[in-house]
TIKEFI-591419 format. One line per 10 residues: number of its first residue (from 1); for each residue x, y, z of N, C-alpha, C, O. Coordinates in nm, 4 decimals. Example, Ala and Ser with C-alpha at 12.3 -4.5 7.8 and 13.67 -1.06 7.14 Angstrom:
<fipas>
1> 1.3190 -0.5690 0.7800 1.2300 -0.4500 0.7800 1.3200 -0.3300 0.7800 1.4236 -0.3319 0.8465 | 1.2850 -0.2250 0.7080 1.3670 -0.1060 0.7140 1.2900 0.0030 0.7870 1.3409 0.1138 0.8039
</fipas>
This chain:
<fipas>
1> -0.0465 -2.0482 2.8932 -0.0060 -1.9092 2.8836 0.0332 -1.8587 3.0211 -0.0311 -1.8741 3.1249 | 0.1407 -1.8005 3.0064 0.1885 -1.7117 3.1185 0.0747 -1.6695 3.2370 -0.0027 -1.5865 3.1892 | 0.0458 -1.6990 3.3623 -0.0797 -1.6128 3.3912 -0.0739 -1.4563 3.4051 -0.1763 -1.3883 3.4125 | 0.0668 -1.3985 3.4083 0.0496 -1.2546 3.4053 0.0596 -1.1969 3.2895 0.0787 -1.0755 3.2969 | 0.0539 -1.2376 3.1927 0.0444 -1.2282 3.0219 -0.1355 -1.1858 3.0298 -0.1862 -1.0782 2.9982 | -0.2088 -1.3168 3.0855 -0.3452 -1.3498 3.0520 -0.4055 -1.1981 3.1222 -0.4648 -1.1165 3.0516 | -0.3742 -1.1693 3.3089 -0.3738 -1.0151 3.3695 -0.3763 -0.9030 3.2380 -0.4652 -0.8278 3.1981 | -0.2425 -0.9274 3.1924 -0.2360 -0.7703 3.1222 -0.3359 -0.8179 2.9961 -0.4188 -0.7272 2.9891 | -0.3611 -0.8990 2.9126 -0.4705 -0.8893 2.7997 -0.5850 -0.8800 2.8782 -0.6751 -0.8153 2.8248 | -0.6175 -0.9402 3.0269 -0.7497 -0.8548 3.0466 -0.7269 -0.7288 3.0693 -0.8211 -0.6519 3.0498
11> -0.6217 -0.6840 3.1073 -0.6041 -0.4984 3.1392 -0.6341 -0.4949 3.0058 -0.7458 -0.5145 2.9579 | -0.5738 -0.4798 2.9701 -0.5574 -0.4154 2.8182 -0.7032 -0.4154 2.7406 -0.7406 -0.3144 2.6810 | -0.7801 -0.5314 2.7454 -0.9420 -0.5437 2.6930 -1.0307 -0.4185 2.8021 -1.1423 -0.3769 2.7711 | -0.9716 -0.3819 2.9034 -1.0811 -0.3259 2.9426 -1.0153 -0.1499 2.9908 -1.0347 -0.0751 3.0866 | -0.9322 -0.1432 2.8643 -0.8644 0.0214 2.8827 -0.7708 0.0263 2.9822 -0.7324 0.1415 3.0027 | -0.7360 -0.0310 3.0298 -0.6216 0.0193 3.1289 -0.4965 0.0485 3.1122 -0.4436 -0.0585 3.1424 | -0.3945 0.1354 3.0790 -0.3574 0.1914 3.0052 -0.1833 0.1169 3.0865 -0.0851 0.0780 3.0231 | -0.2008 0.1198 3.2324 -0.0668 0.0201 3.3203 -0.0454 -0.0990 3.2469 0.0726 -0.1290 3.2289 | -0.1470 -0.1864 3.1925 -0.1025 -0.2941 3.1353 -0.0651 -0.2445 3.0265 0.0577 -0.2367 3.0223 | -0.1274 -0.1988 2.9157 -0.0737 -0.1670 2.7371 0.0873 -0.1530 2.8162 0.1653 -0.2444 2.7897
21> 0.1320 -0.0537 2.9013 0.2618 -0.0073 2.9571 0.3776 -0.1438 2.9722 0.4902 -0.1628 2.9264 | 0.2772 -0.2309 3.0682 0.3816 -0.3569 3.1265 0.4112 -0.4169 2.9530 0.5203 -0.4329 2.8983 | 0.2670 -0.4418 2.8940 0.3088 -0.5338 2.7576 0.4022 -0.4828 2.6872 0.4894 -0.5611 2.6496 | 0.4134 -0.3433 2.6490 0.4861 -0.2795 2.5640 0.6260 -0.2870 2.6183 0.7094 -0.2989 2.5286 | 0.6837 -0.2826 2.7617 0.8081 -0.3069 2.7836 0.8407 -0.4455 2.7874 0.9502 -0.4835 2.7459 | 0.7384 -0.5411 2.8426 0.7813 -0.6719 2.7692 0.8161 -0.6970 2.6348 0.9257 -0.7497 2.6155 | 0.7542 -0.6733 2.5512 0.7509 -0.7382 2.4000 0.8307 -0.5858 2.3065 0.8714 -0.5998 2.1912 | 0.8358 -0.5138 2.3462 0.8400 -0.4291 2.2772 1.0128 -0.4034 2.1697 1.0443 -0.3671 2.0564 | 1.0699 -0.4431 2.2773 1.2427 -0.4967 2.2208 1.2363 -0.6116 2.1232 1.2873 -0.6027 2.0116 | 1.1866 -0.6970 2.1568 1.1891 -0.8308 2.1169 1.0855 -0.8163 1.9664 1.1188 -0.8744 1.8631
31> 0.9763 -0.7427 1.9738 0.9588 -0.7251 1.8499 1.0043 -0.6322 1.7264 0.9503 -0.6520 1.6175 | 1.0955 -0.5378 1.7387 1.1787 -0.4850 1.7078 1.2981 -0.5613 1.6311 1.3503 -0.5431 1.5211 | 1.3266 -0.6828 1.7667 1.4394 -0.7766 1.6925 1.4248 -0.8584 1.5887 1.4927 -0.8924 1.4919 | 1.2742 -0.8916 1.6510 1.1775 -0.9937 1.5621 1.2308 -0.9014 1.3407 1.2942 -0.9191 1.2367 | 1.1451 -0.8192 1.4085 1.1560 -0.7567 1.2624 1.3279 -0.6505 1.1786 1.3459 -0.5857 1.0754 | 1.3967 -0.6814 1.2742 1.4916 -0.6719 1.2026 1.5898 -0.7927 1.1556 1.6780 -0.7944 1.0698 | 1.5457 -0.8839 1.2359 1.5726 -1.0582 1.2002 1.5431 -1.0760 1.0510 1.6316 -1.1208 0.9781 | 1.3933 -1.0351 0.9900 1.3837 -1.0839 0.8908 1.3726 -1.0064 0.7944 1.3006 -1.0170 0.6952 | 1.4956 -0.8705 0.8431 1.5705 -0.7981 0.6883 1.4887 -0.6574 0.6450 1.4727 -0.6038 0.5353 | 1.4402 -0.6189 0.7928 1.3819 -0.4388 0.8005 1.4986 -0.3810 0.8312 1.5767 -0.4502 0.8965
41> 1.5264 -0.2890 0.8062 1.6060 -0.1661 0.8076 1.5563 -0.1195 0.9880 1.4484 -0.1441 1.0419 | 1.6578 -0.0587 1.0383 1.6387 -0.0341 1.1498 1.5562 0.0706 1.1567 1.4898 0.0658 1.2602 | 1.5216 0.2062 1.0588 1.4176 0.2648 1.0985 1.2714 0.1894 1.0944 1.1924 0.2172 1.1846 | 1.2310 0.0920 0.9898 1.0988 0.0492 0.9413 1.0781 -0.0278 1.0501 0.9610 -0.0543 1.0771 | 1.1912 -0.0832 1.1405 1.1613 -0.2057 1.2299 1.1139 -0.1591 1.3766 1.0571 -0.2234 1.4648 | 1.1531 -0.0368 1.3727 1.0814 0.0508 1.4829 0.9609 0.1007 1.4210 0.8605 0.0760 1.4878 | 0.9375 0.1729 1.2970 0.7929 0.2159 1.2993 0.6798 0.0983 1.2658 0.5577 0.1133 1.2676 | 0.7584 -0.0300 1.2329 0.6545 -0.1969 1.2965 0.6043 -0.1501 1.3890 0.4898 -0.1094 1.4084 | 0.7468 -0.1579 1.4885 0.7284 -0.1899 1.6080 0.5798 -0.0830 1.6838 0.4782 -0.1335 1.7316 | 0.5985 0.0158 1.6779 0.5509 0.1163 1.7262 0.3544 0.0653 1.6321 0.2546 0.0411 1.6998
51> 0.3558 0.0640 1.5291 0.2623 -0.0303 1.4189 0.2156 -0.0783 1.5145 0.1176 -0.0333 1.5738 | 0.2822 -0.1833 1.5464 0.1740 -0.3386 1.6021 0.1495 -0.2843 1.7532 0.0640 -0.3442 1.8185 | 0.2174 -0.1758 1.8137 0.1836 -0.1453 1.9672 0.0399 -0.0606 1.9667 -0.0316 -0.0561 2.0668 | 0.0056 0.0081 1.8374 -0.0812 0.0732 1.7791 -0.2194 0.0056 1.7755 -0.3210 0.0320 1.8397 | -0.1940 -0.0945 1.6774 -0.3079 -0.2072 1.6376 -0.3569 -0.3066 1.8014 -0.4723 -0.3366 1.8321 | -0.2742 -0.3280 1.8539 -0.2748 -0.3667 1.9741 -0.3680 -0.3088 2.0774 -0.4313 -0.3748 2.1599 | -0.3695 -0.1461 2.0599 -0.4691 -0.1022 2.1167 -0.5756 -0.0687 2.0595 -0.6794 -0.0678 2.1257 | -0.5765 -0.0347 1.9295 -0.6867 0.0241 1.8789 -0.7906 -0.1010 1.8690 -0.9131 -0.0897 1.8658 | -0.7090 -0.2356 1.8642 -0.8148 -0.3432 1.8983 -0.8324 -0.4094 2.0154 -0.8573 -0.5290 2.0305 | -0.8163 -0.3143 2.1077 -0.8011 -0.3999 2.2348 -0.9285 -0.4937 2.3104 -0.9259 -0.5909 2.3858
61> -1.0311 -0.4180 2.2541 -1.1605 -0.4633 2.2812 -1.1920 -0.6098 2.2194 -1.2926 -0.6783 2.2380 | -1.0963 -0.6339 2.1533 -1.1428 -0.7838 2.0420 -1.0283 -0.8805 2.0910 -1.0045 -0.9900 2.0402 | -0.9770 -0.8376 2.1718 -0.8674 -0.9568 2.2382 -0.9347 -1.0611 2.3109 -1.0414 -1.0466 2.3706 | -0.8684 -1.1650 2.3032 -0.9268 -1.2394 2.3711 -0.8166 -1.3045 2.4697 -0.7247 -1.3742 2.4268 | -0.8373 -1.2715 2.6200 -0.7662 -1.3059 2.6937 -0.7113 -1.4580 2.7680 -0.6410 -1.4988 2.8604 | -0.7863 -1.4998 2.6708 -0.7556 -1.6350 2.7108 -0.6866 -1.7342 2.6299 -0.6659 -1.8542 2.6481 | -0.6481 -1.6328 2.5112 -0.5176 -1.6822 2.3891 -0.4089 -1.6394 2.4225 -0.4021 -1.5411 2.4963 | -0.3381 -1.6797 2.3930 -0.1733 -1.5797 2.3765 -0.1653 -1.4581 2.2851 -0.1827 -1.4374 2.1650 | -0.1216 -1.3648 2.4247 -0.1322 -1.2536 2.3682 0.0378 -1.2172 2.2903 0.0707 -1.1154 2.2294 | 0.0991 -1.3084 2.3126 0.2659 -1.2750 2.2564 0.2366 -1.3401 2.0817 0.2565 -1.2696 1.9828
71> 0.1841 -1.4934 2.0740 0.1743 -1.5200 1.9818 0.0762 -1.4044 1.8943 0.1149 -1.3429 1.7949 | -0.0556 -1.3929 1.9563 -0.0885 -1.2229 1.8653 -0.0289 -1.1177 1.8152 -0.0562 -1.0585 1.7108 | 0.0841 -1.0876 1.9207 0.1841 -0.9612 1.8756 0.2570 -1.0097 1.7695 0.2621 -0.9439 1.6655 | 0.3207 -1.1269 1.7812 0.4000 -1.1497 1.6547 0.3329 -1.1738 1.5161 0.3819 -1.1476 1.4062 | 0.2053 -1.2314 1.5442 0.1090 -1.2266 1.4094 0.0720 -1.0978 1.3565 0.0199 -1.0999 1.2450 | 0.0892 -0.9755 1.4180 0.0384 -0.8832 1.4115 0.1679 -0.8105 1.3086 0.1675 -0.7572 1.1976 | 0.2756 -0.8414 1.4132 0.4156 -0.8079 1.3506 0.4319 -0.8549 1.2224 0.4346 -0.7748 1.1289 | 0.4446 -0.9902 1.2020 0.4194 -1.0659 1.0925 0.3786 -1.0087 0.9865 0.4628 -0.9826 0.9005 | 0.2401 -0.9743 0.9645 0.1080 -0.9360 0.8989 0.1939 -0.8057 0.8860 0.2767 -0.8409 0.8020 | 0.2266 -0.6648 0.9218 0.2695 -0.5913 0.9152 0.3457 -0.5637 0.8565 0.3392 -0.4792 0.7672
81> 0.4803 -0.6521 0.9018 0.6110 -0.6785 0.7822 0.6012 -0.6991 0.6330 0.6788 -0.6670 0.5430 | 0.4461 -0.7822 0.6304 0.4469 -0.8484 0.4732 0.3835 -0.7378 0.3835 0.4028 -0.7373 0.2620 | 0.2898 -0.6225 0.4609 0.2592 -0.5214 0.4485 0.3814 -0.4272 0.3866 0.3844 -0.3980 0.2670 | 0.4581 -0.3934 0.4593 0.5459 -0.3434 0.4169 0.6590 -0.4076 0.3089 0.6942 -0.3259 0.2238 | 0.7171 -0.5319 0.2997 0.7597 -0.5728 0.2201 0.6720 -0.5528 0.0509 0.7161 -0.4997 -0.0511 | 0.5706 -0.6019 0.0693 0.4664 -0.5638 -0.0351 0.4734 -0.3906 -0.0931 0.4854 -0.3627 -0.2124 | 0.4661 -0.3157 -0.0129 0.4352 -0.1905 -0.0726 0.5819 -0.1609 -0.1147 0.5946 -0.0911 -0.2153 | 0.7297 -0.2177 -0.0323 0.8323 -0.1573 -0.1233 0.8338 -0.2098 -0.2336 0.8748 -0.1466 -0.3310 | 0.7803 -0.3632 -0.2457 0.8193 -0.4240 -0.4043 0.7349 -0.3081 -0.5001 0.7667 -0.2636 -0.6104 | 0.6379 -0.2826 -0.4312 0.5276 -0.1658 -0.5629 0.6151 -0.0380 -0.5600 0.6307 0.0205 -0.6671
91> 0.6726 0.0101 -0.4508 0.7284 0.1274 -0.5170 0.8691 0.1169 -0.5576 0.9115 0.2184 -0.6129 | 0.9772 -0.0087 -0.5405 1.0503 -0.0791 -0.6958 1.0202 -0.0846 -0.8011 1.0940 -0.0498 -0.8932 | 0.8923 -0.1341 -0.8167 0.8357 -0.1556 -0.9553 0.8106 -0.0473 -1.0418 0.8564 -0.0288 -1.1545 | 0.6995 0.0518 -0.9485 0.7152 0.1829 -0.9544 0.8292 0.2600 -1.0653 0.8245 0.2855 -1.1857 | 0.9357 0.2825 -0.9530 1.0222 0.3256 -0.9945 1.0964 0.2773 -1.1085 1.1623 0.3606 -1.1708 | 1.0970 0.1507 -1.1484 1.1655 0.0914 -1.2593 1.0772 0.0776 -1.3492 1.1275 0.0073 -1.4369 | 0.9162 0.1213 -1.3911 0.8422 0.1505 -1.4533 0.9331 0.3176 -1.5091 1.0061 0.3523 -1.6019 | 0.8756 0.3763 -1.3945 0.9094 0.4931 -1.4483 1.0227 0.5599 -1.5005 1.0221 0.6603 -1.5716 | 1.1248 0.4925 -1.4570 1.2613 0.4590 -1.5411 1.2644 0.4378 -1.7079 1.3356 0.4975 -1.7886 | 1.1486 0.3172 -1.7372 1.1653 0.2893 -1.8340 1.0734 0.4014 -1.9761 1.0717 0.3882 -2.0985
101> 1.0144 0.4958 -1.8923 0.9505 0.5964 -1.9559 1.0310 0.7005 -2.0023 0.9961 0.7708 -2.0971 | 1.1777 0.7217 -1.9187 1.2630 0.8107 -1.9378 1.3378 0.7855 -2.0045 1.4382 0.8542 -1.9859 | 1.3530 0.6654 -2.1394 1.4631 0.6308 -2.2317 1.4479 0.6764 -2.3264 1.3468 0.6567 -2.3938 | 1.5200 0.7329 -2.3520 1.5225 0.7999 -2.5421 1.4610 0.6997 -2.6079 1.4522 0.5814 -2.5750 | 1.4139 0.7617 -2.7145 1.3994 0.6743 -2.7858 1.4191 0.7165 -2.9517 1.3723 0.8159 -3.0071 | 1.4880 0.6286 -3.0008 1.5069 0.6861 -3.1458 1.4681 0.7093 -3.2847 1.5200 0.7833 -3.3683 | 1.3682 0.6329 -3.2931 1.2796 0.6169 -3.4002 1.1637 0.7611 -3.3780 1.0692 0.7735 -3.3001 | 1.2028 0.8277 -3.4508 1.0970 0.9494 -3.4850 0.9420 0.9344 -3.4604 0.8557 1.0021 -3.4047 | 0.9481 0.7798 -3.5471 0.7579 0.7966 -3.5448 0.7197 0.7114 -3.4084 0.6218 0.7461 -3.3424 | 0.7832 0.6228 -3.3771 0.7856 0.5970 -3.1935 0.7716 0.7015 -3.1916 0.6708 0.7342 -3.2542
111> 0.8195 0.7744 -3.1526 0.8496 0.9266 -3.0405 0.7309 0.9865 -3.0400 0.6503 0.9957 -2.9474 | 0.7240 1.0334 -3.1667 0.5674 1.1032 -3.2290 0.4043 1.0447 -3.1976 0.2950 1.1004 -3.1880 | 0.4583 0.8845 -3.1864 0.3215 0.8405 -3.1420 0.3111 0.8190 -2.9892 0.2002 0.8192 -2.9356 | 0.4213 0.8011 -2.9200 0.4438 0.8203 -2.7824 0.4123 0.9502 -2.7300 0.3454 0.9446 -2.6269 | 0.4323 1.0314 -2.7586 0.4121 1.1591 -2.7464 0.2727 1.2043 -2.7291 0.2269 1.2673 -2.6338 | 0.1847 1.1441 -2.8832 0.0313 1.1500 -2.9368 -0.0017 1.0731 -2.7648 -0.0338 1.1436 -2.6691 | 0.0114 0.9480 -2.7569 -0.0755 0.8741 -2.6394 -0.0300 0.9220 -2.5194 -0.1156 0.9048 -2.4326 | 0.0694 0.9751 -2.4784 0.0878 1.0841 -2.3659 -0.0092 1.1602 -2.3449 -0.0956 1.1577 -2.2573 | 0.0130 1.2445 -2.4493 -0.0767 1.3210 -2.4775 -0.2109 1.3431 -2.4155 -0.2648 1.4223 -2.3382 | -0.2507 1.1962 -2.5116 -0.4575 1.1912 -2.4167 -0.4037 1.1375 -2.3501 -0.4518 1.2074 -2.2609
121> -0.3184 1.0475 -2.2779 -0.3501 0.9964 -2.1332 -0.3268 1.1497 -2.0293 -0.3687 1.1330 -1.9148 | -0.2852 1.2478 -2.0484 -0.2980 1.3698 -1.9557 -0.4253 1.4198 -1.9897 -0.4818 1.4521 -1.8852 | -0.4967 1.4409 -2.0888 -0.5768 1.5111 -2.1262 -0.7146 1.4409 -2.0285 -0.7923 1.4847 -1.9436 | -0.6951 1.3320 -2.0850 -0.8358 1.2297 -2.0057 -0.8058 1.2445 -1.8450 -0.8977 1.2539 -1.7637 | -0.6946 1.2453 -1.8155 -0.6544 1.2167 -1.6336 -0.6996 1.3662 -1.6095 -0.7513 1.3868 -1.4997 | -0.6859 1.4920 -1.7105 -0.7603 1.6174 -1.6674 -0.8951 1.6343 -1.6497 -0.9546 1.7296 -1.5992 | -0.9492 1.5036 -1.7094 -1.0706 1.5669 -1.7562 -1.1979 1.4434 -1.6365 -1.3200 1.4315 -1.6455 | -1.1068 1.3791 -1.5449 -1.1829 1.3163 -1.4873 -1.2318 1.3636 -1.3494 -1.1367 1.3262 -1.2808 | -1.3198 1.4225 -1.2622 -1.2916 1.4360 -1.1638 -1.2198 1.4268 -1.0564 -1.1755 1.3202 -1.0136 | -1.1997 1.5574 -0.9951 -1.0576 1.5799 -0.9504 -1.0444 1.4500 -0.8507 -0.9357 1.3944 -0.8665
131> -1.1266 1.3890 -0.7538 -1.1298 1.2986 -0.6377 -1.0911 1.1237 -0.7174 -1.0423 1.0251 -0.6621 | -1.1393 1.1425 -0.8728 -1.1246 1.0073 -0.8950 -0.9614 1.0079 -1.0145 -0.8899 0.9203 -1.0630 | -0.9644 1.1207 -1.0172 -0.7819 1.1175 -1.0536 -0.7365 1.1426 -0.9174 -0.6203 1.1057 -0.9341 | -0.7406 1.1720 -0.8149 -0.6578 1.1556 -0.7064 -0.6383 0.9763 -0.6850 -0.5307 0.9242 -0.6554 | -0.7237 0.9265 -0.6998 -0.7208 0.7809 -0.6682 -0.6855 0.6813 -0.8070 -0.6774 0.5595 -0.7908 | -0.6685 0.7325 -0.9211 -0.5973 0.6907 -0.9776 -0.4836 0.7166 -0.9776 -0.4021 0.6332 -1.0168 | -0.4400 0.8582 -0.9271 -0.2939 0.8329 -0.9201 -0.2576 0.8018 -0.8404 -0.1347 0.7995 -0.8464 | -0.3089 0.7590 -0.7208 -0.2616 0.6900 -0.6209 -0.2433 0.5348 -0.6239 -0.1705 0.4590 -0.5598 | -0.3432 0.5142 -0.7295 -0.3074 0.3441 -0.7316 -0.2363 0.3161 -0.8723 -0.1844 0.2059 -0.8902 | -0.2333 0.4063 -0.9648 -0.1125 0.3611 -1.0734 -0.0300 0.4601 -1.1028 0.0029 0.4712 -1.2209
141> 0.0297 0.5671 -0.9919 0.1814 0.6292 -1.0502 0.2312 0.5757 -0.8983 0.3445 0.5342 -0.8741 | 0.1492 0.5835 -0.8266 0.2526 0.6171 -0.6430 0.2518 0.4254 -0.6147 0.3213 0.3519 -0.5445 | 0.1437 0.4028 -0.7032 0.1573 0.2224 -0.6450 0.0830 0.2007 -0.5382 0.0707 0.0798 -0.5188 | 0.0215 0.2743 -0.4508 -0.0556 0.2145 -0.3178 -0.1559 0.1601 -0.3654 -0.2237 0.1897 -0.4638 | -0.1683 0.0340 -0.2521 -0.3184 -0.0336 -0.2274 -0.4349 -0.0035 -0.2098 -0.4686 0.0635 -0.1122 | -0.5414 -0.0574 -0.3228 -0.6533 0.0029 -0.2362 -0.6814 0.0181 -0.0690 -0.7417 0.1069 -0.0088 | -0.6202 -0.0919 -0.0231 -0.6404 -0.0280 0.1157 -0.5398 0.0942 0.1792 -0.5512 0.1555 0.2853 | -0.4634 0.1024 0.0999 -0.3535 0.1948 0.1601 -0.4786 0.3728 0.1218 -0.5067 0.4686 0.1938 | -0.5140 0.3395 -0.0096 -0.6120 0.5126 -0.0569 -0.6703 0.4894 0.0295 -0.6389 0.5450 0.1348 | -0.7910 0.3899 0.0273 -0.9101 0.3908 0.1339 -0.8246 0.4838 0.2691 -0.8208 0.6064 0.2582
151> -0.7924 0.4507 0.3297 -0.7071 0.5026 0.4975 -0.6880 0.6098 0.4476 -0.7488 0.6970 0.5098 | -0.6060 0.6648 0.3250 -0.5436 0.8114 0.3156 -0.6251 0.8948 0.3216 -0.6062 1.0036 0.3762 | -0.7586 0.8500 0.2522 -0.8455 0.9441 0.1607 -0.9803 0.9739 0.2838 -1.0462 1.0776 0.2904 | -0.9966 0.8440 0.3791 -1.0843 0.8435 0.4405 -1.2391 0.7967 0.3877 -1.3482 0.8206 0.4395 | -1.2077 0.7245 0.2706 -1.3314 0.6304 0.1843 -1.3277 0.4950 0.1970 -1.2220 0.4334 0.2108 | -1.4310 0.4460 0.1936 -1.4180 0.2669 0.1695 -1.2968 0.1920 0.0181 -1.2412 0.2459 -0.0776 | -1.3007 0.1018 0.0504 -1.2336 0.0483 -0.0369 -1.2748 0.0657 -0.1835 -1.2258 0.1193 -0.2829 | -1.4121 -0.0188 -0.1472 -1.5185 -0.0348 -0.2417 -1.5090 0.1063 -0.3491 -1.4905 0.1024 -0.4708 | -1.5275 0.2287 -0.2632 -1.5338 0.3385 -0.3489 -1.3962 0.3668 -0.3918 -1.3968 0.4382 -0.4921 | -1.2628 0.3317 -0.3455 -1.1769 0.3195 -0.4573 -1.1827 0.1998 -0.5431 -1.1252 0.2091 -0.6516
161> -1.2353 0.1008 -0.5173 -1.2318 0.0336 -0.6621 -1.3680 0.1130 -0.7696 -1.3513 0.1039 -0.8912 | -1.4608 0.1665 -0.7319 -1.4937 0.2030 -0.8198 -1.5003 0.3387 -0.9040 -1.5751 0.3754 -0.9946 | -1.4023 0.3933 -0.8444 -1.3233 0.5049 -0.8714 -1.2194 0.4453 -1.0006 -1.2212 0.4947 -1.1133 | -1.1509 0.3568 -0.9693 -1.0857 0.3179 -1.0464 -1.1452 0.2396 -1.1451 -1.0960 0.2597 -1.2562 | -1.2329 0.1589 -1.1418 -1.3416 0.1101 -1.2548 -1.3803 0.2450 -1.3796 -1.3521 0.2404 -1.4994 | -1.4334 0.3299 -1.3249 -1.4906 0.4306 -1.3893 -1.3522 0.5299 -1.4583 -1.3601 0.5793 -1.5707 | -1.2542 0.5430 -1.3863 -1.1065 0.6336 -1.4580 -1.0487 0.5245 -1.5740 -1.0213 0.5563 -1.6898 | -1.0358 0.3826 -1.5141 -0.9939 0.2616 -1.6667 -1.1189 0.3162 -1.7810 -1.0977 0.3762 -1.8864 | -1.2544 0.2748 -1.7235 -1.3433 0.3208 -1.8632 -1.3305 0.4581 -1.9075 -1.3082 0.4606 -2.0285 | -1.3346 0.5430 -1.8690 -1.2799 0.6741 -1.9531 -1.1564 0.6405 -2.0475 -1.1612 0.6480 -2.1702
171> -1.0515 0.6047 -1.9778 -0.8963 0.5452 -2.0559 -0.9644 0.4598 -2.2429 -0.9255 0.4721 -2.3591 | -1.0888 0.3717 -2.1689 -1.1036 0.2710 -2.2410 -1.1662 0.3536 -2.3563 -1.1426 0.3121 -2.4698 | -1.2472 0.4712 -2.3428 -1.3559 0.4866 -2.4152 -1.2901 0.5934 -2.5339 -1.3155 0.6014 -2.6541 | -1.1780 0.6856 -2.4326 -1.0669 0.7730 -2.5314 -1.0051 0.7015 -2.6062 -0.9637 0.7666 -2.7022 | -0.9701 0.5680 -2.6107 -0.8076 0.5056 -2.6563 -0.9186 0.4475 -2.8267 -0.8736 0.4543 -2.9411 | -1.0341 0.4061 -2.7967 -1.1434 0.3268 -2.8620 -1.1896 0.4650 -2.9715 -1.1643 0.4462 -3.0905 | -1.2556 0.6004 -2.9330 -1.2835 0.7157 -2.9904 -1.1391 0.7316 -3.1055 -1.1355 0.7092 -3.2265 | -1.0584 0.7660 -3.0366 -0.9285 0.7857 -3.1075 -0.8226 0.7134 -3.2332 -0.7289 0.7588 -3.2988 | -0.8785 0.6033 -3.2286 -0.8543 0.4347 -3.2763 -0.6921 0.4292 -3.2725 -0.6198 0.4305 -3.3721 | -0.6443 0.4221 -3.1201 -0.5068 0.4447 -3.0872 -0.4636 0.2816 -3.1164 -0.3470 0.2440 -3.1284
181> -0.5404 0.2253 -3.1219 -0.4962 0.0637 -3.0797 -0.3451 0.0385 -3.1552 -0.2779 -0.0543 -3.1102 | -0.2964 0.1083 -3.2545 -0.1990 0.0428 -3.3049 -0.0556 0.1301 -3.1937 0.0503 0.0680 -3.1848 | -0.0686 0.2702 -3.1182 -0.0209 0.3204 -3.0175 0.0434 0.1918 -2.9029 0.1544 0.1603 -2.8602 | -0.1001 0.1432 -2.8854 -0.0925 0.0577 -2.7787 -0.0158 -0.0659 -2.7797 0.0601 -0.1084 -2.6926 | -0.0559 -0.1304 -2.9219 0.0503 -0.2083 -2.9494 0.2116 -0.1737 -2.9268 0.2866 -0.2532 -2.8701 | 0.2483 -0.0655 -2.9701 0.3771 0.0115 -2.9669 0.4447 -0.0044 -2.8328 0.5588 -0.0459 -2.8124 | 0.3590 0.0338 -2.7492 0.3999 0.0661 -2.6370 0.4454 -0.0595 -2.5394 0.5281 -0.0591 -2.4483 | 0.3582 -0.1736 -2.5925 0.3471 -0.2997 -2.5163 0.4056 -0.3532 -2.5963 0.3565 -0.4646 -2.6148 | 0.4985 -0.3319 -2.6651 0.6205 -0.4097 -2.7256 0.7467 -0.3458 -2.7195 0.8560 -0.3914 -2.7532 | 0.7129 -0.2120 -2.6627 0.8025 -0.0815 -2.6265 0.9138 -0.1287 -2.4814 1.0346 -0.1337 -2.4584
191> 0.7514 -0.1636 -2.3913 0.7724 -0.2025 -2.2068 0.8312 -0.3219 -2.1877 0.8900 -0.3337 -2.0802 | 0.8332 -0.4723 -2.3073 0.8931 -0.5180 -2.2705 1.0306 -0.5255 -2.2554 1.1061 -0.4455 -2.3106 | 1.0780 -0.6393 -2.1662 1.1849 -0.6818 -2.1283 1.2601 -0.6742 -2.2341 1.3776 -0.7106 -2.2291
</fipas>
């Protein structure tokens, strides 16, 4: 490794704010290029960029200066990108979900029973506490990751998965009360392809 690479990851492990400076004008172009190389849009490839200069410090204490600190940045970059590639495929999907909710449909008693299971699925999403319908709709209309709520919301993961455990069993316990099951069928022969 470079020995003035190895300098600035010890700056950098022990707060010094001149090195984060030198690293960031070293690498800081180059990871930019990095991530528009492999098909970011020029705004996303700067807010990477700016991303991994972020993570860089907020973990600076866990560096270890006696690795490569360039090969880190690009793992970091890396890891980041796939991050983001990931969350646009969910809000594609997203969107072409919700696309497919907006098609006419012509059969009367479709409509009528589409309508009926609309219906309780608003009624139940009203009736769940307000914090654990926030986190269901965050992880099945908007598409984010549990780790993406956890960060938004300022909760562990854990407590969005079991946020979401407990909003499916409500779903489960209305659809079961109601004896929608033949709805459900409808619908899942409705969504496909």
């Amino acid at each position: 490794m470079n020995p003035n690479l190895r300098e600035i990851a010890y700056g950098i492990k022990n707060d010094c704010q001149t090195s984060f400076d030198q690293l960031y004008h070293l690498f800081h172009k180059k990871i930019y290029f990095f991530c528009v190389h492999y098909g970011l849009k020029t705004k996303d490839a700067e807010e990477i960029t700016q991303e991994v200069f972020v993570k860089i410090w907020i973990s600076r204490k866990s560096i270890n200066p006696e690795k490569c600190i360039k090969a880190y940045l690009y793992t970091i970059a890396k890891n980041v990108m796939i991050d983001e590639f990931k969350k646009q495929i969910r809000i594609k999907a997203t969107k072409d979900y919700q696309m497919q909710l907006i098609v006419p449909i012509n059969n009367t008693d479709n409509t009528l029973a589409y309508n009926e299971l609309m219906g309780l699925v608003e009624k139940t999403l009203m009736r769940l506490p307000e914090r654990r319908r926030t986190v269901f709709e965050m992880s099945r209309l908007k598409g984010l990751s549990h780790k993406e709520i956890a960060n938004e919301l300022s909760i562990s993961t854990k407590t969005v998965e079991n946020h979401l455990t407990l909003a499916l069993q409500s779903f489960r316990e209305v659809f079961q009360d109601s004896k929608i099951i033949s709805l459900i069928f409808f619908l899942i022969s409705f969504f496909k392809y």
